[in-house]
C-alpha positions as CSV (number, residue, x, y, z in Angstrom):
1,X,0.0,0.0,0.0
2,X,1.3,3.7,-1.3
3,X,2.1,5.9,1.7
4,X,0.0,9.1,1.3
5,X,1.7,12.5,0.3
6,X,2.6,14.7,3.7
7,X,2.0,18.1,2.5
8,X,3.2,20.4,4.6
9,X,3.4,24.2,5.0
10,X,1.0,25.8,1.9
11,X,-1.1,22.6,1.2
12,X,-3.6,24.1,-1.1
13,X,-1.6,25.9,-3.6
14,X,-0.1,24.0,-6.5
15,X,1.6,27.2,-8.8
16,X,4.9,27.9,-7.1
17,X,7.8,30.3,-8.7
18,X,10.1,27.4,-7.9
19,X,10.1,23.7,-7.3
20,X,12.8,21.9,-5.9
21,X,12.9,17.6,-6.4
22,X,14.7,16.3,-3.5
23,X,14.9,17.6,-0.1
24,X,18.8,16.6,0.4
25,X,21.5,18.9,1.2
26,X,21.5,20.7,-2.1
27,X,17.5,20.5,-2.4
28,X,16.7,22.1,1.2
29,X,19.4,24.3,1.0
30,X,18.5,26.1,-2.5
31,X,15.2,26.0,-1.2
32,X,16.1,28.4,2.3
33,X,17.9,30.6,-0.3
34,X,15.1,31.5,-2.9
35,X,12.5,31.2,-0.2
36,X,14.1,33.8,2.0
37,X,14.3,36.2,-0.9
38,X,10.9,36.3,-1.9
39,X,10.4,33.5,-4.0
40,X,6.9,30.8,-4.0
41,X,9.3,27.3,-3.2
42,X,7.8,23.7,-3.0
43,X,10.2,21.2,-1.9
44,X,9.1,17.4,-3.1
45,X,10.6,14.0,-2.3
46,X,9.8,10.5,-2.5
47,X,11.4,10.1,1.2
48,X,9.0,10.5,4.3
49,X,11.7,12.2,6.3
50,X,14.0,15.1,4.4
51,X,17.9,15.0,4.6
52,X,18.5,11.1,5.2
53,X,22.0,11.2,3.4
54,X,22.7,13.9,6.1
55,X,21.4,11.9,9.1
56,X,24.0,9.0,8.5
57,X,27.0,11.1,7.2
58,X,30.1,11.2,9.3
59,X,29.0,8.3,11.8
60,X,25.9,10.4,12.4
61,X,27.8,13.5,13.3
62,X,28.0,14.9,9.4
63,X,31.4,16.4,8.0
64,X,29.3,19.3,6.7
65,X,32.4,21.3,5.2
66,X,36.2,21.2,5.5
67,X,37.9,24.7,5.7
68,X,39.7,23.8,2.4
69,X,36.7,22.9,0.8
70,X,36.6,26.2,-1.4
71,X,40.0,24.5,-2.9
72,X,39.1,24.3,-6.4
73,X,41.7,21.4,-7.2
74,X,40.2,19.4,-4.5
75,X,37.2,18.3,-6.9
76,X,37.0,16.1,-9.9
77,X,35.0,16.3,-13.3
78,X,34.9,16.7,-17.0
79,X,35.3,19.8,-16.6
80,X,37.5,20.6,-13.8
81,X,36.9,24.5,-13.4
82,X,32.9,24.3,-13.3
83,X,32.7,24.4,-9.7
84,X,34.8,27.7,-8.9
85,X,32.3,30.1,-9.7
86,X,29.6,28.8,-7.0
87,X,32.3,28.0,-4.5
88,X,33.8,31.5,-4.8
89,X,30.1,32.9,-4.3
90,X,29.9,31.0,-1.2
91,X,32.8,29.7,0.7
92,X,33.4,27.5,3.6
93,X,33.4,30.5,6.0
94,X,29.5,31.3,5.0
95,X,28.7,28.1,6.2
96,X,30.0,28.4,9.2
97,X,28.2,31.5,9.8
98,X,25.1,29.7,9.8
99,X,25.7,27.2,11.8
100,X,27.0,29.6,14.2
101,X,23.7,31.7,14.0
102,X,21.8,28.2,15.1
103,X,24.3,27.5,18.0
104,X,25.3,24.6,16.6
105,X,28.5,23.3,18.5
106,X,31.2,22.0,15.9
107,X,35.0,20.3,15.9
108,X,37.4,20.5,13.3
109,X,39.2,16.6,13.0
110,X,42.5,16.7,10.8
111,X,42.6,17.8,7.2
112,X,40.3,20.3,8.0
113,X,37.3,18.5,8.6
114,X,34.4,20.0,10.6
115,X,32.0,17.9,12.1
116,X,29.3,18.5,14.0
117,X,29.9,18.1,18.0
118,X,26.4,16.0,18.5
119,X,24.2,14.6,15.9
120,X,24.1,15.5,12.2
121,X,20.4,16.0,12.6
122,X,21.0,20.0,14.0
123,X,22.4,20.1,10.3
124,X,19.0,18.6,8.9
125,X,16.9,20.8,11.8
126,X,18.8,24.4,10.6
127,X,17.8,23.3,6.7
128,X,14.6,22.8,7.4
129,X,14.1,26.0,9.5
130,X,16.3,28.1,7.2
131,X,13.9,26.8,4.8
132,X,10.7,27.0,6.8
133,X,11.6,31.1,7.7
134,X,11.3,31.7,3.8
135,X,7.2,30.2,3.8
136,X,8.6,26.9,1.9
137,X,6.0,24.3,1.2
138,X,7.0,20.6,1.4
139,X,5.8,17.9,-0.7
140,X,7.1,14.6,1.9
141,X,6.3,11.0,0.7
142,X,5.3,12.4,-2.9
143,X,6.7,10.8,-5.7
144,X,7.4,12.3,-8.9
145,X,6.0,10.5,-12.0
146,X,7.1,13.2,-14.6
147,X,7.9,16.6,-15.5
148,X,7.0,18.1,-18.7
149,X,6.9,21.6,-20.1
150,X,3.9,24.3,-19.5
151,X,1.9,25.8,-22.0
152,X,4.5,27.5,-24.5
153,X,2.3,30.6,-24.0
154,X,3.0,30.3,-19.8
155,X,6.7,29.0,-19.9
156,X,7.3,27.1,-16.8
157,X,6.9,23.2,-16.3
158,X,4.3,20.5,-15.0
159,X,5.6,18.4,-12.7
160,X,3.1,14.9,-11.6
161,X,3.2,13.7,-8.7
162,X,1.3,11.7,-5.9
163,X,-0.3,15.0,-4.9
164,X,-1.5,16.0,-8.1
165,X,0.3,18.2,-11.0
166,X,3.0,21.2,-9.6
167,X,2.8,24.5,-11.8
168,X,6.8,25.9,-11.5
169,X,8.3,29.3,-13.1
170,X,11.5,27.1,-12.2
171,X,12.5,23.5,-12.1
172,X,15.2,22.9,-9.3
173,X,16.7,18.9,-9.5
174,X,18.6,18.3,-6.2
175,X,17.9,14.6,-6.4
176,X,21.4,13.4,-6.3
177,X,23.1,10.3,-7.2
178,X,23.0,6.6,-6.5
179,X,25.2,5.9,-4.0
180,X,23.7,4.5,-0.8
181,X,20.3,3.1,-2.2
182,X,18.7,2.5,1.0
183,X,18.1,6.1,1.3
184,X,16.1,6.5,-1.5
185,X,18.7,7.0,-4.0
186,X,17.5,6.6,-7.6
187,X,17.6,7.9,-11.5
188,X,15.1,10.4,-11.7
189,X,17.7,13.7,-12.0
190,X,19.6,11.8,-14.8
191,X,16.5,10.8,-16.4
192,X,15.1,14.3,-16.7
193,X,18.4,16.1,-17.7
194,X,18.1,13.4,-21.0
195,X,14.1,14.3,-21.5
196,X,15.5,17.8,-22.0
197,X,18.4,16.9,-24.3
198,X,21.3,17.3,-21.7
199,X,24.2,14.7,-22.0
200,X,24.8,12.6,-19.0
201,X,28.7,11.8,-18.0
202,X,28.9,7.6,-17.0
203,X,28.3,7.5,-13.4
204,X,30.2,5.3,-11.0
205,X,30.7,4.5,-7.4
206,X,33.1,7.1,-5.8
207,X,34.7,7.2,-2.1
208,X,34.2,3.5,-2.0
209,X,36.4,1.0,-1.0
210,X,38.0,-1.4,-4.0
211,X,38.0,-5.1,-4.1
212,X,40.4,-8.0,-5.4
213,X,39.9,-11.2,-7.2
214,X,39.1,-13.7,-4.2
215,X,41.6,-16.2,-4.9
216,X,45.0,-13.5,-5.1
217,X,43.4,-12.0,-2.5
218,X,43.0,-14.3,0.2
219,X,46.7,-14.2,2.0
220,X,45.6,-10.6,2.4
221,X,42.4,-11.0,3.6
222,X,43.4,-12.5,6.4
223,X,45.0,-9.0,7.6
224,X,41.1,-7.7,7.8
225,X,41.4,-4.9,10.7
226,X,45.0,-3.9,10.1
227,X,45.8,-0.1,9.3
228,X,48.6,2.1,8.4
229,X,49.5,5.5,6.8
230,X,50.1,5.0,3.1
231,X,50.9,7.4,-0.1
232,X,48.9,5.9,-2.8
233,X,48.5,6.9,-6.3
234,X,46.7,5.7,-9.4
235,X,49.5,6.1,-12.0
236,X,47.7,5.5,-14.9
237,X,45.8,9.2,-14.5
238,X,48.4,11.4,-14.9
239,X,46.1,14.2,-13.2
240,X,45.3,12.5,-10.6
241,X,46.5,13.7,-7.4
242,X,48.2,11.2,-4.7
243,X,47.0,11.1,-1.4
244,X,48.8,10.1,2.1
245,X,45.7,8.9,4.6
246,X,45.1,5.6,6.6
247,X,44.6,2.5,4.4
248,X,42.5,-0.8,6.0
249,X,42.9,-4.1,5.0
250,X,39.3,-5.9,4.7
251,X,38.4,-9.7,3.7
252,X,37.6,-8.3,0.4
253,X,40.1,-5.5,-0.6
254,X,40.8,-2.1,0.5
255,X,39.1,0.6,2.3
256,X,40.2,3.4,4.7
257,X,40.8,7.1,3.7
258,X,43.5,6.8,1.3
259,X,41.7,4.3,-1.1
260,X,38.3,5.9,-0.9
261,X,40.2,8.9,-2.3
262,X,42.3,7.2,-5.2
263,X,38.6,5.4,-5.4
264,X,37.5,8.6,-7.5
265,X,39.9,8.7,-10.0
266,X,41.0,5.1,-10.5
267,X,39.5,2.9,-13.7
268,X,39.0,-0.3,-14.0
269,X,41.5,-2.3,-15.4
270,X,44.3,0.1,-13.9
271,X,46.7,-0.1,-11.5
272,X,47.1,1.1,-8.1
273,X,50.2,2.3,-6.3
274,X,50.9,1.7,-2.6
275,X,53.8,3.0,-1.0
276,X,53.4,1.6,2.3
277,X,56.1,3.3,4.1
278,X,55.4,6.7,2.7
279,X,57.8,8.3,6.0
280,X,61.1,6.5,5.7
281,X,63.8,5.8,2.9
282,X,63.8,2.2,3.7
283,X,66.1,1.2,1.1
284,X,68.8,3.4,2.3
285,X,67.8,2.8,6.4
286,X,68.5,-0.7,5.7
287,X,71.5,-0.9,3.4
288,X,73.2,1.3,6.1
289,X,72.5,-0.7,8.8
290,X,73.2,-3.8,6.9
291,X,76.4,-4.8,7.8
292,X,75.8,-5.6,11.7
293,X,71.9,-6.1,12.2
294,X,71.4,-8.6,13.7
295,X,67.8,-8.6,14.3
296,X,65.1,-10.8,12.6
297,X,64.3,-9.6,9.2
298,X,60.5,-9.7,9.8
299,X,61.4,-7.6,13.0
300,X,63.1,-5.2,10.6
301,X,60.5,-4.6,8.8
302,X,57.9,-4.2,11.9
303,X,59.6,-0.9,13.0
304,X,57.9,0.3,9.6
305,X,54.4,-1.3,9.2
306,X,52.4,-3.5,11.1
307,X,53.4,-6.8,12.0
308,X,51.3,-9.2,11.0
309,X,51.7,-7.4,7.5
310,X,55.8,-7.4,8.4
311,X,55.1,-11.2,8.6
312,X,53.5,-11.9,5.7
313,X,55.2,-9.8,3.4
314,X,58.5,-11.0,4.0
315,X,57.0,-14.3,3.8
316,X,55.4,-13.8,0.2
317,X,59.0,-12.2,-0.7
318,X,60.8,-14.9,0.4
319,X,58.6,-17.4,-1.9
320,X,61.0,-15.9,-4.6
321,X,63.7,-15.3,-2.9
322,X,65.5,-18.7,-1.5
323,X,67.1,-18.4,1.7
324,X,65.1,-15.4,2.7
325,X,62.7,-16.1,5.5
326,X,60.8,-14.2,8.3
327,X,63.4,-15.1,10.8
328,X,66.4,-15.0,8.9
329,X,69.1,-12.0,10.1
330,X,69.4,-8.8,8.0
331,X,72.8,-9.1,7.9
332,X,72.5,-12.8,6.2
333,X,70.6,-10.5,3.2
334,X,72.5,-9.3,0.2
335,X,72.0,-5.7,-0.7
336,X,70.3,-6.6,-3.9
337,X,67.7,-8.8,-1.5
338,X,67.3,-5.7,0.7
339,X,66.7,-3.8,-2.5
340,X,64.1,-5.1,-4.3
341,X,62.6,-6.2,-0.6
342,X,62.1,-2.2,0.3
343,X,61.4,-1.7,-3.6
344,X,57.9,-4.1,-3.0
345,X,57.2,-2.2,0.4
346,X,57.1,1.4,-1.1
347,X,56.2,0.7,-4.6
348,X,53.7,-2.2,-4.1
349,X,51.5,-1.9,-7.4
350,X,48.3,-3.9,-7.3
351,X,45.5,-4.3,-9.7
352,X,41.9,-3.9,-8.0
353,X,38.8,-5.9,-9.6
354,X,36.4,-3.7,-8.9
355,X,34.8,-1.8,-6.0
356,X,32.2,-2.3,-3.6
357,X,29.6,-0.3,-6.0
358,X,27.0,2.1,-4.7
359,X,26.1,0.5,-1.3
360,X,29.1,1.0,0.0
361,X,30.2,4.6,-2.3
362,X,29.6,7.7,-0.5
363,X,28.9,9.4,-3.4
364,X,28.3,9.3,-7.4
365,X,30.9,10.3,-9.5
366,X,29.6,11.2,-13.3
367,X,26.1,12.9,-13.8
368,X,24.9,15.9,-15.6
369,X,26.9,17.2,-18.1
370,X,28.7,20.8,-16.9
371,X,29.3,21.6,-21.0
372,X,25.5,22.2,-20.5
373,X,24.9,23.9,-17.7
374,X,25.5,28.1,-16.7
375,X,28.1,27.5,-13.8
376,X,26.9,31.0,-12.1
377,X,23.3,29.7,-12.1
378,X,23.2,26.0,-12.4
379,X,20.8,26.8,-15.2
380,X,20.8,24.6,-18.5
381,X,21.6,26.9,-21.2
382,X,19.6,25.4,-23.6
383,X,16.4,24.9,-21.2
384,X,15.8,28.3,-19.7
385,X,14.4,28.0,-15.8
386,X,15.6,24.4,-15.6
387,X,18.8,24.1,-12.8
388,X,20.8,21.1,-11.4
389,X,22.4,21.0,-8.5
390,X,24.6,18.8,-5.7
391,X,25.8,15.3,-6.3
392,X,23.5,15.0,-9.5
393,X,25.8,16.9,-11.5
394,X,29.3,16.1,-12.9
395,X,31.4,17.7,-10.1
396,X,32.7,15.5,-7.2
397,X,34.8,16.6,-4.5
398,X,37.1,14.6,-2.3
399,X,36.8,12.8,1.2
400,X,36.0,15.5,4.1
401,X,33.5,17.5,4.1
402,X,34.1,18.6,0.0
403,X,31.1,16.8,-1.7
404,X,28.7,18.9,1.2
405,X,30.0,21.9,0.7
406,X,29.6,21.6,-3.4
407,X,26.1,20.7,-2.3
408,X,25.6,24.4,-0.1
409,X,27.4,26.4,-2.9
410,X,26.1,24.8,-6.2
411,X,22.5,24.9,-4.5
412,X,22.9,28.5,-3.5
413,X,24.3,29.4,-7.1
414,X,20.6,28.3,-8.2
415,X,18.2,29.6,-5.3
416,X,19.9,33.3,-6.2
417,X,19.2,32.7,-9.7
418,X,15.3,31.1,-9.8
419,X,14.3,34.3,-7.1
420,X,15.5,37.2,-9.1
């Protein structure tokens, strides 16, 4: 049985100046913006509840921004130099403003991520009132079915839903990507930006951790829990940055920081490369002290990474390497051994099979086409009043707060524009 449409805030009404799909970060938050300056909004979602993504970001505590998040290198697309127009219009620091003006205690972790002290739901609460103190109306638990253009005579689209058909001036698609299906994630954005002749970019998982064919990977898999600082790199995109964070081991590949990073710009078929060791010279360390250590080489190789991974690397090393064995002494090791031994720790190139796909990715990498869209406005240049904003669109930003803030600027880029 259908759940009924909660209409809330302006029930009777169905001509707005501006309707919003999807009452996300982007949705709600373009939504406060044109609301607050004059403008007629209705929000609509399938979702009973607005801002799930939010509720379960950041352990439930939601990075909302990172004070480096108006970094334009730190975000990935077809078009690299969309996004700095919207994030110059409204930086980090404007955020912060906001939350400050709800009271809403924060902590800044490393890297410059801010999280909230308590529960991510203040962030959902301040959206919803931000939104609320502009006369929004919200269409909860209302599906969309389609979204045609008005009358050429009255400009504007039709928009079906549960509730019956929406009159807009303006079309506003927040309805993000599909990453994390059990919050409602679906096509619908993508599907409308082709009914109006936009091109969509081939969306993929992104911030999600990589997997290995079971069979090589199982001496790894064993390591599940293990973690260590790595510098990792995806060498086959020459524009892609590298990136020192924590790596994990799990049964079925790699997670952690560093490879949900290297996640968004790695391709299938491409390798990966670890350095696993990124804070020492080990080749060097060891050559010198060569000559009278006496310790175990397993040992050795402990004082640089964890070591039940010290164990079993030397062990896989020593499976083409006679003579070389966890136990045996460093100084029983020829220099060429040592060599290509700290060679496999700090240049460890691996080839992942695939990733753990859009359960597991934090976000959607791919989406609308920037080519086609006014990166003051969000607007569609060839579809006049139509706007796209947040994760649906072709811009993704890295781990840390970055993919929230594109969210708050990209979504106020368009609630300026639809209320002039």
């Amino acid at each position: 049985m259908s759940r009924p449409c909660r209409a809330e805030g302006g029930a009777g009404p169905q001509s707005f100046d501006v309707a919003v799909l999807g009452a996300g970060a982007a949705g709600m938050f373009c939504a406060g913006v044109a609301g607050q300056r004059g403008a007629r909004v209705v929000v609509i979602d399938h979702a009973a509840q607005p801002g799930e993504k939010i509720r379960i970001s950041g352990g439930g505590r939601c990075n909302f921004t990172n004070v480096d998040a108006g970094r334009l290198e730190r975000y990935a697309g077809s078009e690299p130099r969309f996004a700095r127009h919207a994030l110059r219009a409204y930086l980090p620091k404007r955020f912060l403003e906001l939350v400050a003006r709800h009271r809403i205690p924060w902590h800044e972790k490393h890297r410059g991520q801010l999280f909230c002290d308590d529960s991510s739901l203040r962030i959902v609460r301040m959206l919803r009132e931000e939104a609320e103190s502009g006369g929004v109306a919200w269409r909860l638990g209302c599906r969309v079915h389609g979204v045609r253009r008005a009358d050429p005579g009255e400009g504007g689209f039709e928009v079906d839903t549960d509730a019956g058909v929406v009159r807009t001036r303006s079309l506003v698609v927040a309805t993000g990507g599909l990453s994390i299906p059990k919050t409602g994630a679906s096509d619908l954005g993508y599907r409308i930006a082709r009914q109006f002749g936009l091109r969509i970019v081939e969306t993929r998982p992104a911030l999600v951790p990589l997997t290995f064919d079971a069979a090589d990977w199982a001496p790894f898999g064993a390591l599940a829990g293990v973690a260590l600082e790595v510098d990792i790199a995806a060498p086959a995109q020459p524009d892609a940055p590298r990136f020192r964070e924590d790596l994990l081991f799990t049964h079925r590949g790699l997670s952690g920081p560093a490879v949900l990073q290297i996640s968004s710009f790695w391709r299938p078929g491409t390798p990966l490369e670890i350095d696993l060791a990124p804070a020492r010279r080990l080749e060097q360390v060891w050559i010198d002290a060569q000559p009278e250590a006496r310790q175990q080489l397993a040992t050795l190789l402990a004082a640089s990474l964890p070591r039940r991974l010290a164990a079993l690397w030397v062990e896989r090393f020593g499976a083409n390497h006679p003579g070389v064995r966890p136990e045996t002494r460093v100084a029983e090791v020829g220099k060429r051994a040592l060599r290509e031994l700290a060679g496999s720790v700090q240049r460890w190139e691996l080839h992942p099979s695939g990733t753990e796909g859009y359960r597991k990715a934090e976000v959607t990498s791919g989406g609308v086409a920037t080519a086609a869209l006014d990166p003051r406005t969000m607007q569609a240049r060839e579809v006049p009043g139509l706007h796209f904003v947040g994760e649906v669109v072709d811009v993704t930003g890295w781990l840390g707060g970055y993919n929230f803030q594109w969210a708050w600027s990209s979504g106020f880029a368009a609630g300026m524009a639809v209320s002039e």
